[in-house]
C-alpha positions as CSV (number, residue, x, y, z in Angstrom):
1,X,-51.3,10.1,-35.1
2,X,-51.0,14.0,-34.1
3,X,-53.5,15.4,-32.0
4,X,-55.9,17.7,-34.4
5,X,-55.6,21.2,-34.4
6,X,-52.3,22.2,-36.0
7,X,-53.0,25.9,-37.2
8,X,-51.2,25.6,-40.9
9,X,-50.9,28.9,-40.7
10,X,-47.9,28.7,-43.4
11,X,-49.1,26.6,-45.4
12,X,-52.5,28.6,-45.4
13,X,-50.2,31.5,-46.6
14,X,-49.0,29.6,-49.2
15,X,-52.6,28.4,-50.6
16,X,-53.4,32.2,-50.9
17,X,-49.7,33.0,-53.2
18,X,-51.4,30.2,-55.4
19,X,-54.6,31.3,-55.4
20,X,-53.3,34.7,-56.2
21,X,-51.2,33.5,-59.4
22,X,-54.3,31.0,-61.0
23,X,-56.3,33.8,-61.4
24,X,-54.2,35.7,-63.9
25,X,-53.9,32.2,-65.5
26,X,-57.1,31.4,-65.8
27,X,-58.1,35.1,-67.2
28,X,-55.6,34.3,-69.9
29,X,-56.7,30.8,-71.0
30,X,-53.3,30.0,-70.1
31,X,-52.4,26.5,-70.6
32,X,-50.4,26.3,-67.1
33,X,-53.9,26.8,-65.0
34,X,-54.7,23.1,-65.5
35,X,-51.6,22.0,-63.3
36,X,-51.2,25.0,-60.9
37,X,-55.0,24.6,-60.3
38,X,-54.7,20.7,-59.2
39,X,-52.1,21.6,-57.5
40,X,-53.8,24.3,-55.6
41,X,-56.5,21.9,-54.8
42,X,-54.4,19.2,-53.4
43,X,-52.3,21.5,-51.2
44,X,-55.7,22.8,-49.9
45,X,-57.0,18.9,-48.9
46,X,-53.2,18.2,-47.5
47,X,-54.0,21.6,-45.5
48,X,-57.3,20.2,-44.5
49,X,-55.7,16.7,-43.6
50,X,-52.8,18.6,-41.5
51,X,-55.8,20.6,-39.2
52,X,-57.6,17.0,-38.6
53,X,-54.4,15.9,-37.0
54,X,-53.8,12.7,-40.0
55,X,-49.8,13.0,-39.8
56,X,-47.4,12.0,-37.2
57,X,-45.5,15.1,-37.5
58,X,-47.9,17.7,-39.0
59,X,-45.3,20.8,-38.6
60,X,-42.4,18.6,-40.8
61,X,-45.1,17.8,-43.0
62,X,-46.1,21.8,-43.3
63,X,-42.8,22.7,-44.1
64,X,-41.8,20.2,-46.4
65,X,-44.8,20.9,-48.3
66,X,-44.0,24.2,-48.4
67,X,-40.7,23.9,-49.5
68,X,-42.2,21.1,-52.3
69,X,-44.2,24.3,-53.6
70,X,-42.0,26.7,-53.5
71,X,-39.9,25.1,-55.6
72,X,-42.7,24.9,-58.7
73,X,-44.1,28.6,-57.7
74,X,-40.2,29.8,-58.2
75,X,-40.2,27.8,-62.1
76,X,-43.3,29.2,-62.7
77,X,-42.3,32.7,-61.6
78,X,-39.2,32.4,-63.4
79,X,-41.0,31.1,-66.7
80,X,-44.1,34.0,-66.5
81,X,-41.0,36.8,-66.0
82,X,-39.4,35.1,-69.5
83,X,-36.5,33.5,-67.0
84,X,-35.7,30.0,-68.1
85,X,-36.5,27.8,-65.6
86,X,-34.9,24.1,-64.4
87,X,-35.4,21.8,-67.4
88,X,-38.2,20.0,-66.9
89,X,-40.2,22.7,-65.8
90,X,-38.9,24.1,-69.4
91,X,-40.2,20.9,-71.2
92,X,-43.9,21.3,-69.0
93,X,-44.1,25.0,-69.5
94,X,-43.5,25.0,-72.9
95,X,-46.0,21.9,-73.8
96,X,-48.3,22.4,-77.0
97,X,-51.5,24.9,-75.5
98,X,-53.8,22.2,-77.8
99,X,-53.0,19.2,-75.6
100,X,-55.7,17.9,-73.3
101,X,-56.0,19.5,-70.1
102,X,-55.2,16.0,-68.3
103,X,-52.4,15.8,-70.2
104,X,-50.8,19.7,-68.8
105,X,-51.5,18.2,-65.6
106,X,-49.5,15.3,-65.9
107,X,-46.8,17.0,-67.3
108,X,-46.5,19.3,-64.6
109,X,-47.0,16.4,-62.0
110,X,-44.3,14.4,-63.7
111,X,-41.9,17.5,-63.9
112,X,-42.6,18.2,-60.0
113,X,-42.8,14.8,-58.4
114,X,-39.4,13.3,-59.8
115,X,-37.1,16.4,-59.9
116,X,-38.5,18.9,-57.5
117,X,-39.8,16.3,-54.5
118,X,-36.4,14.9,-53.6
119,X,-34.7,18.3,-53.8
120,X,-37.8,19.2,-51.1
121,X,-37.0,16.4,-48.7
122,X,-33.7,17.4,-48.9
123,X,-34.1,20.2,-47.4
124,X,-36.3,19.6,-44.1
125,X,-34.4,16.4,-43.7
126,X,-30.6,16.7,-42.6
127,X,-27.7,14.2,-43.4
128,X,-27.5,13.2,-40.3
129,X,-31.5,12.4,-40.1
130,X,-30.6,10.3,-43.4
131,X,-29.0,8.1,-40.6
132,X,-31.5,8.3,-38.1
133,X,-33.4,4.9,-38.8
134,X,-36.2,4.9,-36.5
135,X,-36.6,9.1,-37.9
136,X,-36.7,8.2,-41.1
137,X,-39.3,5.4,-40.9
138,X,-41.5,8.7,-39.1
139,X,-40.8,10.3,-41.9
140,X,-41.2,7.9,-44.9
141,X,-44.4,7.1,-43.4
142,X,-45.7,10.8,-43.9
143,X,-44.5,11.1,-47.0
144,X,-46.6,8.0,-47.8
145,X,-49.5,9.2,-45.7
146,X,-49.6,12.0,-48.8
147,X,-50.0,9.0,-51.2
148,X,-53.4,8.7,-49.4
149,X,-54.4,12.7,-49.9
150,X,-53.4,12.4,-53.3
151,X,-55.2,9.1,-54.0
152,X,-58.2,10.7,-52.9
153,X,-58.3,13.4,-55.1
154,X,-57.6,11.3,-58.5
155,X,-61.3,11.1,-59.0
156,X,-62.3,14.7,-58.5
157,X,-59.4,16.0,-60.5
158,X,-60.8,13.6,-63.2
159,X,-64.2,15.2,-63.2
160,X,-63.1,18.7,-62.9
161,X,-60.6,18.1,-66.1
162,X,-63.3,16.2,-68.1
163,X,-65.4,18.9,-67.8
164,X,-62.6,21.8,-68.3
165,X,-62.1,19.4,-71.4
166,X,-65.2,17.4,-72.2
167,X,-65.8,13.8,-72.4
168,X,-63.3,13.0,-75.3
169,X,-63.3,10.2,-77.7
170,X,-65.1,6.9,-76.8
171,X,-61.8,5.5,-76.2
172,X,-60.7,8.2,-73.8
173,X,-64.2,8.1,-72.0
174,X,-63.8,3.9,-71.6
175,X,-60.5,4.4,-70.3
176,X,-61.2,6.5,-67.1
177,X,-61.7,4.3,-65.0
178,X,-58.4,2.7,-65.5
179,X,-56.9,6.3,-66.3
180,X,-58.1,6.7,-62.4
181,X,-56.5,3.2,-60.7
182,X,-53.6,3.8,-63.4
183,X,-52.9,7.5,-61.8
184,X,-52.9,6.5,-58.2
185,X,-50.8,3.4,-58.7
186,X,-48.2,6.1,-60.6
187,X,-48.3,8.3,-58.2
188,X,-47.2,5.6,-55.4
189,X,-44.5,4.5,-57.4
190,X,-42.7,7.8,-58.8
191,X,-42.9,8.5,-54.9
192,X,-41.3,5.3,-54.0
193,X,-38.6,6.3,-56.3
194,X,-38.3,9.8,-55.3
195,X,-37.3,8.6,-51.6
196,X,-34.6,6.3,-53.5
197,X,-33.2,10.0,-55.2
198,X,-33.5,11.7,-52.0
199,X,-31.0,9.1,-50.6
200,X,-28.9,8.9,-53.6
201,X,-28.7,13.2,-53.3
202,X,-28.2,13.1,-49.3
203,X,-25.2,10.7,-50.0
204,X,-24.1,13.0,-53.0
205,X,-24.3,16.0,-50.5
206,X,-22.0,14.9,-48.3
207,X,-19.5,14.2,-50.5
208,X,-19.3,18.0,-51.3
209,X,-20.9,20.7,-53.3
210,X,-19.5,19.8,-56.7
211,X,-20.8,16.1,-56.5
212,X,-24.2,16.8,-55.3
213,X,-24.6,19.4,-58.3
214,X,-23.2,16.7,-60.9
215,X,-25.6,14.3,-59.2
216,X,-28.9,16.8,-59.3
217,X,-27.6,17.5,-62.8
218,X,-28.3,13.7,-63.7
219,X,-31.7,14.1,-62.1
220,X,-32.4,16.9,-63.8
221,X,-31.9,14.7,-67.5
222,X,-33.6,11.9,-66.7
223,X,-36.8,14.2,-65.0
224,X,-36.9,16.6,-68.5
225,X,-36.7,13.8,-71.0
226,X,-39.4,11.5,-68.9
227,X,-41.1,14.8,-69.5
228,X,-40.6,14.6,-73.1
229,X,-41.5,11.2,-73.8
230,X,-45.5,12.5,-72.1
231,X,-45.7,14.5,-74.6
232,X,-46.0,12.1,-77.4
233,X,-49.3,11.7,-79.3
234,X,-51.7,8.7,-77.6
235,X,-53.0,7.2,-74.6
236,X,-50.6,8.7,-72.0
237,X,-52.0,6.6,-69.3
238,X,-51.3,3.3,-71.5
239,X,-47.5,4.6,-72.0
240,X,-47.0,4.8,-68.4
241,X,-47.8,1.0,-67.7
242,X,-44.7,0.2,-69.7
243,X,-42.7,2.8,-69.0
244,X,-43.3,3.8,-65.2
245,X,-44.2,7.3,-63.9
246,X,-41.1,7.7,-62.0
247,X,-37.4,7.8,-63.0
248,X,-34.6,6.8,-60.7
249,X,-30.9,7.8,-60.4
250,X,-28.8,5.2,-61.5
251,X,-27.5,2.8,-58.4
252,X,-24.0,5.0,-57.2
253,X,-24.9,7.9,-58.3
């Protein structure tokens, strides 16, 4: 493990451009607050996990964070200033206001973790890195270690959107505690996924400009119409034990 007391001054910077956008969001009952304000949360306890010293390489793991973020502040930027932005983000944004507030969440998770997070490692991870197998293992293992942050906010999240929400219908309220085990194994296997597509798009790169955009283009359809089928009427939770969280790029892509 790191030693503890990596400054995060960057990424403490970026907590306060997020900070900065919720509260307009919030003012207006704005439907995007739910996911930009879980998301705010969860860079703040990866923040707190980077100053105990709980990564191997806490200043890769600042700056791919970073770059994970920006990636959804520049959709959401784009999408505020009437600028389309990538389709998935399109699909999330534009989500009916009356869905549950679990469910915007989701949406924006689902739009963020399978198109945005391999573009991310992508770029704090070279080509050549791609190669580098004892590297890589360092750096697979931080981006599991973020399982672990994220795991441990699933609950808290949950409280803070039933009560945004309320408690729901019976059904709902008997469901949590799967909704909670259900969210965390999701979240570990998108990820799982998402290191496949980083590959897949690092071996795409080096084949030239034009194949990694045809590539990314394919990502880009299968991340905006997993984001579609969320936004069907039900038990999202119950959808995503037959359909997966995560969506991978077909083998030789």
């Amino acid at each position: 493990m790191a030693a503890a007391g990596h400054n995060g001054r960057v990424i403490e910077e970026l907590i306060a451009r997020m900070a900065a956008l919720l509260e307009p969001l919030a003012a207006a009952g704005d439907q995007r607050q739910y996911f930009h304000a879980t998301y705010l949360r969860t860079t703040t306890a990866v923040a707190d996990e980077l100053k105990r010293g709980g990564f191997a390489d806490p200043d890769w793991v600042e700056r791919w964070d970073v770059a994970f973020a920006g990636l959804y502040l520049d959709a959401l930027e784009a999408d505020l200033a009437g600028r389309k932005p990538t389709l998935p983000w399109q699909i999330a944004f534009g989500a009916p206001a009356g869905l549950p507030a679990l469910r915007h969440v989701l949406l924006g998770m689902n739009a963020h973790i399978n198109y945005d997070l391999p573009q991310a490692l992508l770029a704090v991870i070279t080509d050549e890195q791609f190669d580098d197998a004892a590297l890589l293992a360092r750096r697979e293992a931080d981006h599991q270690a973020i399982d672990d942050v994220l795991a441990s906010r699933v609950a808290a999240e949950d409280d803070e959107l039933t009560r945004l929400s309320g408690p729901g219908p019976l059904l709902d309220r008997l469901l949590r505690p799967f909704n909670r085990l259900g969210t965390q194994r999701f979240l570990r296997e998108a990820r799982r996924k998402v290191w496949a597509n980083a590959i897949a798009l690092s071996r795409a790169r080096r084949q030239g400009p034009d194949t990694y955009a045809a590539v990314l283009a394919q990502l880009e359809e299968l991340s905006a119409a997993k984001v579609t089928t969320l936004q069907a009427p039900g038990q999202v939770l119950l959808k995503l034990a037959a359909t997966g969280f995560g969506v991978r790029l077909p083998p030789g892509a």
